[in-house]
N, C-alpha and C positions, 0 to 999 in steps of 0.2 A: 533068202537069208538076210539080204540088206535089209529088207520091209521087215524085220524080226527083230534087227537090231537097232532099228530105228524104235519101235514101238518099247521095245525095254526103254531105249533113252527116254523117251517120254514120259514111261512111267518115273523115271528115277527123278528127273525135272520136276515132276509135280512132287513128289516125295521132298523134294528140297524146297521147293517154292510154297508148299505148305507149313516148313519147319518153324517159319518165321512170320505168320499169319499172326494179328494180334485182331480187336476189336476196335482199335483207336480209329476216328475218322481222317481222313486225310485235310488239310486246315486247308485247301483250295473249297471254296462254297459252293462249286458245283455238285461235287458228290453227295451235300445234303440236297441241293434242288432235287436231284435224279430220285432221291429216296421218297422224298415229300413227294415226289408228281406220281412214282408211282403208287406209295400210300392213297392218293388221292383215287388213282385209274379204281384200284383194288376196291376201294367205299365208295364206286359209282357215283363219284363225282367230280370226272373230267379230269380235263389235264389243264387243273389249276393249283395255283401255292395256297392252300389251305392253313398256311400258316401265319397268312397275311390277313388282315379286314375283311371281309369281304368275299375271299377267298379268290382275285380276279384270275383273269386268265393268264396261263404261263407263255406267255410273248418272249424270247422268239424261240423256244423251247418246243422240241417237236417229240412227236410219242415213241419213237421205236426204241429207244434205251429204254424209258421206263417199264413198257409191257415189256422186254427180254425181261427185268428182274422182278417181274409179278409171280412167277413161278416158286422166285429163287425164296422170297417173301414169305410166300404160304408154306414152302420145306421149313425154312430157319423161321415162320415164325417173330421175321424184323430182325433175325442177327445178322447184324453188320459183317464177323466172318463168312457167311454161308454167300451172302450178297459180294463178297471178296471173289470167294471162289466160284462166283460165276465169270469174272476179269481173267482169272487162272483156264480159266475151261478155255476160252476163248485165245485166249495165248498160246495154248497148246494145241487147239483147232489149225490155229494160222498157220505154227510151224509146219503140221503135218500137211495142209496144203500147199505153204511155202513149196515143200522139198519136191510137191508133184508140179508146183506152173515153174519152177526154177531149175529144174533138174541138167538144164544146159552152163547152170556157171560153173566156174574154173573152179577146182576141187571144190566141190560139194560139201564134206563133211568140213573145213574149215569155213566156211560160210553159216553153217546151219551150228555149229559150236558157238561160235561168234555172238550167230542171232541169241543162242539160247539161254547165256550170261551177257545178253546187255541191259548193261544193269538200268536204262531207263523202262525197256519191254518188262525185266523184273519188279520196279518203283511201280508201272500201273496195270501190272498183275495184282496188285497185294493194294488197289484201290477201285472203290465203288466210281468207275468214271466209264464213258462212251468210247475212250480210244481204243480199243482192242475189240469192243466190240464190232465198230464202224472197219478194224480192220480186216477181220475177219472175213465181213461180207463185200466190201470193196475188194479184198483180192479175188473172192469166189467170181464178183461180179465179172473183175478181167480176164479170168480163167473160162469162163462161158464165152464169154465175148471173142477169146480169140480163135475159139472152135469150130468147124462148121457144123452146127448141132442142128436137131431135128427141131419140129414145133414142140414137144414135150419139154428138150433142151431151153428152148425159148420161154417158154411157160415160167422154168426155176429161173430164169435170166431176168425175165418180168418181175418178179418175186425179190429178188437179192439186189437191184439194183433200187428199185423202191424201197426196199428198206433200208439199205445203205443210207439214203436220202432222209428217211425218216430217223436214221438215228442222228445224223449229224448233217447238217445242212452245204457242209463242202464237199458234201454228197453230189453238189450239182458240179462238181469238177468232173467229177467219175462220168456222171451224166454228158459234159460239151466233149470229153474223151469218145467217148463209146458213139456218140454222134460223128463227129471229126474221121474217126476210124471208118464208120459204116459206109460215109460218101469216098472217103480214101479208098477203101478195098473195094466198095459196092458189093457190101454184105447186107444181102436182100432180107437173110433170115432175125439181121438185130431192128428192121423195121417193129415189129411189136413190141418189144421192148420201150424204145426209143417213143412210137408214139404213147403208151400207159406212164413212162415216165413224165412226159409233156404233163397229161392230166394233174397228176401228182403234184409236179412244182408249180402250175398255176393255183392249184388248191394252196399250197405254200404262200405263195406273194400273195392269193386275194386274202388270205386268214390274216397276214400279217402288215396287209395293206394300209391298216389306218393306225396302226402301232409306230410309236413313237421309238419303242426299243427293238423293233424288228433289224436282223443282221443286217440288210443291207442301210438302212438307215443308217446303224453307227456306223458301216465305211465314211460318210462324208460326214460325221463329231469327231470333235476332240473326244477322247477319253476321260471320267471325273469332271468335266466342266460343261454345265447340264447348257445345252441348248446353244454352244459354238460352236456351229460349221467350220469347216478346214476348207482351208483353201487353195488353186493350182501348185503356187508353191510348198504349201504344209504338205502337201499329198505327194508332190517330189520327197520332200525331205522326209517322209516317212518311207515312204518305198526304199530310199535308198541305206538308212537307218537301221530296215528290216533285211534288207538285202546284206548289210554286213554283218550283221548279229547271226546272221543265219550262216553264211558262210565261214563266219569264224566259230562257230559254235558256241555260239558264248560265253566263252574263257575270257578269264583278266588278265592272264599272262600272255604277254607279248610272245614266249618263244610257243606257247599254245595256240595263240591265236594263227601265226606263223604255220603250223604242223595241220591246223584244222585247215587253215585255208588251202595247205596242196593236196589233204584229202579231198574238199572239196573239186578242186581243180581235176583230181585222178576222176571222182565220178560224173565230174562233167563229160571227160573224154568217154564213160563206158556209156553214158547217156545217150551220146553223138552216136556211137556205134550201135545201141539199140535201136534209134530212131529209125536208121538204115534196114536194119536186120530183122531177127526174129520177133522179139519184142518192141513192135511198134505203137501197140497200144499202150503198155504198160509207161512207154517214154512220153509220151503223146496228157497223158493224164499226170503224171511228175507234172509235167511244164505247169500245165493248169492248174494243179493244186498249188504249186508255188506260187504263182500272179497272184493266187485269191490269198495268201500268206502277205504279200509282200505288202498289201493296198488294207491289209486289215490294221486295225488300231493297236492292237495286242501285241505281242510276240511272245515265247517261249517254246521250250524245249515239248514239250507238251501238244503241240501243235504239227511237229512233224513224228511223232510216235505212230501214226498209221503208215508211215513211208519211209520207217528203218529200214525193214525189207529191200525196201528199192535203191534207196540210196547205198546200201552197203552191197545188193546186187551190182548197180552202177561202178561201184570201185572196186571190184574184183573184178568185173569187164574190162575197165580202162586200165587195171593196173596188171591184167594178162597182156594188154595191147602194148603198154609201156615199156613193157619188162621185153616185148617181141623184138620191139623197134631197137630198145639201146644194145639189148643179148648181140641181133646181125652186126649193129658198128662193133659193137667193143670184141667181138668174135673176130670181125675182119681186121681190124685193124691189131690186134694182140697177136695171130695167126700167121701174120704179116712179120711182125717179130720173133715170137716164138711158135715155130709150126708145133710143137709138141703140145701147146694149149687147144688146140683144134678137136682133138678128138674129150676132151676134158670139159672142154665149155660147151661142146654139144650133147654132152651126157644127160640122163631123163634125172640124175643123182643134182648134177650143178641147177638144173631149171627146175627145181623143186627148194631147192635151197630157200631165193628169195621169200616164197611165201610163209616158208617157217620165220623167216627175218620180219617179215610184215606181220605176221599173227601174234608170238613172244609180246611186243609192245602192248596191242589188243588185248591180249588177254591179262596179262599182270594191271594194265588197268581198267577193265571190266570188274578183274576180281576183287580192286581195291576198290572199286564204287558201290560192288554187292556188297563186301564185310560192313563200308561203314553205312550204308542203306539196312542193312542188320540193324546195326549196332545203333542207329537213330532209332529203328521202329521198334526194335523189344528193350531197350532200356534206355532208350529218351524220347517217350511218347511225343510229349510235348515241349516247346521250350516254354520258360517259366509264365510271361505274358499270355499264354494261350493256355496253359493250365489255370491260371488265374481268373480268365475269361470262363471256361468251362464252369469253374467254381460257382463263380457270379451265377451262371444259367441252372445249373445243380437248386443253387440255393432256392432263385425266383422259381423254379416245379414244386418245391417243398412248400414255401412258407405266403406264395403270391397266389390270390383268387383264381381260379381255372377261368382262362380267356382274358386275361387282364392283357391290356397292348403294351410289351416293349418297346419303346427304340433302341435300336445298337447297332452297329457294324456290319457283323456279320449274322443276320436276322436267323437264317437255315440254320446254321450251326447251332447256337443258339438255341431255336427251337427243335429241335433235336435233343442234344443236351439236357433242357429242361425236362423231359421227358414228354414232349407235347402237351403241354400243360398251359402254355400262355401262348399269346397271338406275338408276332415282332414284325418289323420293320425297320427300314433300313434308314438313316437320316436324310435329308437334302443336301447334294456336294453345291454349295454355296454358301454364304456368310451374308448375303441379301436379306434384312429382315423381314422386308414383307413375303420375302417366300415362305419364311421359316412362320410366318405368322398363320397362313393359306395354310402349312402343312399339320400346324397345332388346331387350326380351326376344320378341318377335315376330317383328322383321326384321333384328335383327342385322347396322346396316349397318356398313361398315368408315372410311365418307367420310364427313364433313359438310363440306360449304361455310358458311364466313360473310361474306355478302355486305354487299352498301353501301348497298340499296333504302331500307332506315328501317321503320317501320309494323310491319308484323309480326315483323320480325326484330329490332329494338326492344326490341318488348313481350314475344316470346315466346323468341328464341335467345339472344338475348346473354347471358341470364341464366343460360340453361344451360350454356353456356361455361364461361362463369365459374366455376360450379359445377362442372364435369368438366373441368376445366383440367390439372390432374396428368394425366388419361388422354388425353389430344390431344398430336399430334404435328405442328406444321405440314409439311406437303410440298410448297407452291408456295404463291405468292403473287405478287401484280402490283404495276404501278404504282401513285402516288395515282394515285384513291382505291383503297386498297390492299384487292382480296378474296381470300380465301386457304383454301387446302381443309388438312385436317387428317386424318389419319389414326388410327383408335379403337384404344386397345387392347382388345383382346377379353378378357382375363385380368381386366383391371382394371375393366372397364365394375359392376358388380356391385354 
């Protein structure tokens, strides 16, 4: 009956989480990479940006998200929704496995309620991106792992752990997990696993051995500042940087930050307690996906969306364990005053209480994050700057030669937008001219766009403008905020 009425929920989940499906792309630039690498897979010609010169190889870009959405491709045909709702499928894979590797935490259905309006799980449902996929098969992978399965069992383990790896590369945390574990337990059966995944990630570091963009490479750059190592102290001060942004969730408000930081605090405690107990692996790989978080250049929320799961796991643990410890004092010591509280504070009615007190907050703001995550995606696609951009790329698939080179920003979008119509590429983050000189004498583009984003286009275009301004020719431009493409002379570039 329960497995009955689990499956309605899921159906009714997808019935809502489809309500609000639109076709807009999401403005993070990966979800056009993912599309263009698989376009590429699909016209047998590797997993490279086709959108670029050349068409070079996608460094440090690995193939398992884009073959997932070659399927989705050939149904839809290249619709962006159809390619959505592979994100959605996956989301709703995860809960139903969720509810089978978790079936031990403290009320189950407000956990799995929880999961299933939070509104970040919801944001990269309703987007063309790796997270959900990568989480999907990272938990299948810990759910085999913790089993004592047969070699058949092993076989899909070999399977889901390699691909986990293939679609995102912090895939190798799952991987030093599932290792760590195996010599931990001396579980003889996740030997083949373990060795086919070896294979795997060497294949990984030798492919991306002489790449200059390779993940592990940019651990030790700065970000945006081509070719500056970070050094002992930058690498403190970013660990620790990431370490507070992460534990405080990101919030600007002080009494937010405050409220996130003793959520976090509660799931550290349910962590400790997992490490000990049942789930030791699942605790075991948290640790290590967080290191590889902490030492990365980036941050966002976006980055821990494969380990909602866990971490809201973690804080129903410690917050069943929390509620244990203070329930006996404040029992003993109130009991101690009033005997007639005794049989009242040990009732199943008062220990059920708190978690309705924890969930209320949870869900009033889960559901304020989905209306306005609604209310962003179907009626403000874009904000103004990035419909504008969109514009500019509309315009250059209409009215510019097929294969002509842009420069601009965000190249994938971009070309996308444009309808695949022209080549782009991304500018150089510097204002060094003889770089900027190498990069015109290289690709020799005919376009640049100057957008309205701020940040890099700031620090590193606007100057060059300025300075090549005699050789620019505007050819379109928008509304405010006004972005506008330019055409190069080629005689005069020099």
């Amino acid at each position: 009956m329960a497995e009955k009425k689990f499956f309605i929920l899921l159906i009714v989940l997808a019935l809502l989480y489809l309500s609000y499906l639109t076709p807009n792309l999401s403005l993070d630039g990966d979800n056009a990479r993912y599309i263009i690498l698989s376009k590429s897979l699909l016209a047998e010609k590797g997993l490279n940006f086709i959108n670029q010169p050349g068409s070079p190889a996608a460094h440090p870009f690995t193939p398992g998200y884009p073959l997932l959405l070659i399927p989705f491709l050939l149904i839809g045909k290249g619709s962006v929704i159809i390619l959505k709702i592979s994100s959605l499928l996956f989301l709703l894979l995860s809960l139903w496995l969720i509810k089978k590797q978790f079936s031990d935490v403290p009320y189950p259905s407000f956990y799995l309620f929880l999961l299933a309006l939070n509104p970040y799980l919801i944001s990269f449902s309703h987007q063309v991106m790796s997270e959900l996929p990568y989480m999907f098969f990272s938990l299948l992978s810990l759910r085999l792992s913790e089993e004592d399965s047969d070699s058949r069992a092993s076989l899909w383990l070999v399977a889901t752990l390699i691909f986990s790896i293939a679609i995102r590369q912090i895939g190798f945390a799952l991987f030093m997990a599932v290792l760590v574990f195996a010599v931990w337990k001396k579980k003889k059966n996740l030997v083949i696993p373990i060795l086919a995944s070896c294979v795997f990630i060497f294949y990984l570091l030798w492919r991306d051995f002489f790449s200059s963009s390779s993940y592990l490479s940019q651990v030790f750059y700065l970000p945006y500042q081509e070719g500056l190592r970070i050094d002992l102290t930058g690498l403190i001060t970013r660990i620790s940087k990431n370490l507070f942004a992460y534990v405080t969730g990101f919030q600007s408000h002080k009494l937010l930050k405050l409220a996130m930081a003793g959520f976090s605090f509660v799931a550290l405690v349910g962590w400790m307690i997992n490490l000990r107990l049942k789930h030791v692996l699942v605790s075991v790989y948290f640790a290590f996906y967080l290191s590889f978080l902490l030492i990365w250049p980036w941050q966002g929320i976006r980055f821990l969306v494969p380990v909602i799961p866990l971490i809201l796991y973690f804080f129903f643990c410690g917050w069943k364990k929390l509620l244990e410890v203070s329930s006996r004092a404040a029992v003993s010591f109130l009991s101690s005053i009033f005997p007639r509280l005794r049989h009242i504070a040990t009732s199943s009615r008062w220990k059920i209480c708190p978690w309705f007190i924890m969930l209320i907050p949870f869900l009033l703001l889960s559901l304020l994050m989905d209306v306005r995550e609604m209310k962003q995606t179907r009626f403000n696609p874009y904000p103004p700057e990035w419909e504008n951009y969109r514009q500019v790329a509309v315009w250059s698939g209409r009215n510019l030669s097929p294969g002509s080179l842009v420069v601009c920003r965000k190249p994938f979008l971009f070309y996308l937008w444009s309808g695949e119509r022209v080549k782009t590429i991304v500018y150089p983050f510097t204002t060094d001219e003889e770089a900027w000189k190498d990069f015109f004498s290289k690709f020799s583009p005919l376009y640049i766009v100057a957008d309205k984003f701020g940040g890099t286009t700031e620090a590193y275009l606007k100057s060059i403008l300025l300075r090549y301004n005699n050789r620019l020719t505007p050819l379109y431009s928008t509304a405010f905020p006004e972005v506008q493409i330019f055409s190069m002379d080629k005689s005069r570039r020099k």
